[in-house]
N, C-alpha and C positions, 0 to 999 in steps of 0.2 A: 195581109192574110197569110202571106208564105212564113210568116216567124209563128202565127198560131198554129199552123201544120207541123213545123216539126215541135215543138212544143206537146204536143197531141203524137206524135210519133212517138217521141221520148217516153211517155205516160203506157202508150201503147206498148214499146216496147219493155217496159218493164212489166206490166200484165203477162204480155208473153211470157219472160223468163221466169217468172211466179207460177203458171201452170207451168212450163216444163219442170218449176221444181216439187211443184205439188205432183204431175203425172209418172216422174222419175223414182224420186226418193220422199213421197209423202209426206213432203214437207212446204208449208205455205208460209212462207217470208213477209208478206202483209201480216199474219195472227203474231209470225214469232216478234214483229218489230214493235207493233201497239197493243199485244197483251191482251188485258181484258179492257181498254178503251175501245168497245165496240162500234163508240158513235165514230169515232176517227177512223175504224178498219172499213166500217159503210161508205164513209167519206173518201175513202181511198177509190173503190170497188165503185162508186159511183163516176167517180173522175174519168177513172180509166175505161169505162163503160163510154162515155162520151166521148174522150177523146177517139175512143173506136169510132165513133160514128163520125166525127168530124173526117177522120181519115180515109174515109169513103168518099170525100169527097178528092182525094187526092188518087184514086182507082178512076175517078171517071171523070179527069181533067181533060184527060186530051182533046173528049166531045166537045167542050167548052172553047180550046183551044182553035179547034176546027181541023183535025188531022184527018 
């Protein structure tokens, strides 16, 4: 489980720095990299949507853990 978390972080953090550069300099590095392959920029946006939520489960490990 811990190699699909940061896998999922990875993803995660590339979302991130995709809105800092769409909220910065209005520019989205998802569209400029796949063009007009829309189904692959969904597929991208999809990923990284998930992987977001897989990494919620790494905010509330420690319960698990028993801290």
């Amino acid at each position: 489980m811990e190699t699909l978390q940061k896998i999922a972080l990875i993803f995660t953090i590339i979302g991130a720095v995709n809105w800092g550069l769409i909220g910065l300099f209005d520019f989205n590095l998802v569209t400029f990299l796949t063009g007009d392959m829309i189904a692959i920029r969904n597929l991208i946006y999809i990923v990284v949507g998930i992987t977001g939520l897989i990494n919620i489960g790494i905010l509330f490990q420690h319960i698990n853990d028993g801290r």
